[in-house]
N, C-alpha and C positions, 0 to 999 in steps of 0.2 A: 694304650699310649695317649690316645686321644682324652679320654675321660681324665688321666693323670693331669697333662698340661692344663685343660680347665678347673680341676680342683686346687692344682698351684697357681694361674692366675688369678682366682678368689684369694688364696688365700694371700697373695700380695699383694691387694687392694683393698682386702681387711684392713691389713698394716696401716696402708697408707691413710687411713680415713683420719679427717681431725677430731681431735677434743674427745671425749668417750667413747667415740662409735668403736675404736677398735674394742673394748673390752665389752659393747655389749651385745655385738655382733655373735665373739666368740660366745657369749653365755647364752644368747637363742640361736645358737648352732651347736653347741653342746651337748655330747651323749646322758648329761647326768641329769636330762629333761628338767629341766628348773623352770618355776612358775614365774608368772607375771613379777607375784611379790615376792621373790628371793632374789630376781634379779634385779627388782629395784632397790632392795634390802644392801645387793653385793655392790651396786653402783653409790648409793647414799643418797637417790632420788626417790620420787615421788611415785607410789605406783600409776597415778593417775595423767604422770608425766613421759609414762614409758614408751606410751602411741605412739606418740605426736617427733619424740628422741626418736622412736626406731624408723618412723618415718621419711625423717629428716637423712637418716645414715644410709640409709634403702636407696635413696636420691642421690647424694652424695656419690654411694658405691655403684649403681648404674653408672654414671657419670664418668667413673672413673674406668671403666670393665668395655663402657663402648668403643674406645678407641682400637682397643686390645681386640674386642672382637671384632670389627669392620677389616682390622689386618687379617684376618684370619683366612 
């Protein structure tokens, strides 16, 4: 039950995130293992831009996950 409720707070704070991070969250959490370059392929960026994107959305989603966990 426990493992449930934090898979579903992930994944509504996926949601929440702005601008790309929701879609490219879901494609480096993705079963269909997709590379660096097909995910910058599926977004219409830059592979060399993907880092520094996924970086920024990693921050972002902590940011958003800590409140949720501190109630916990």
């Amino acid at each position: 039950a426990l493992a449930a409720a934090r898979h579903r707070a992930l994944r509504d704070a996926v949601r929440r995130l702005p601008g790309r991070c929701p879609r490219l969250m879901e494609a480096l959490l993705s079963p269909r293992d997709l590379t660096y370059r097909e995910i910058a392929g599926e977004l219409g960026i830059s592979q060399g831009s993907l880092g520094p994107e996924r970086s920024r959305c990693l921050g972002c989603l902590r940011r958003l996950l800590t409140p949720e966990v501190a109630a916990r």
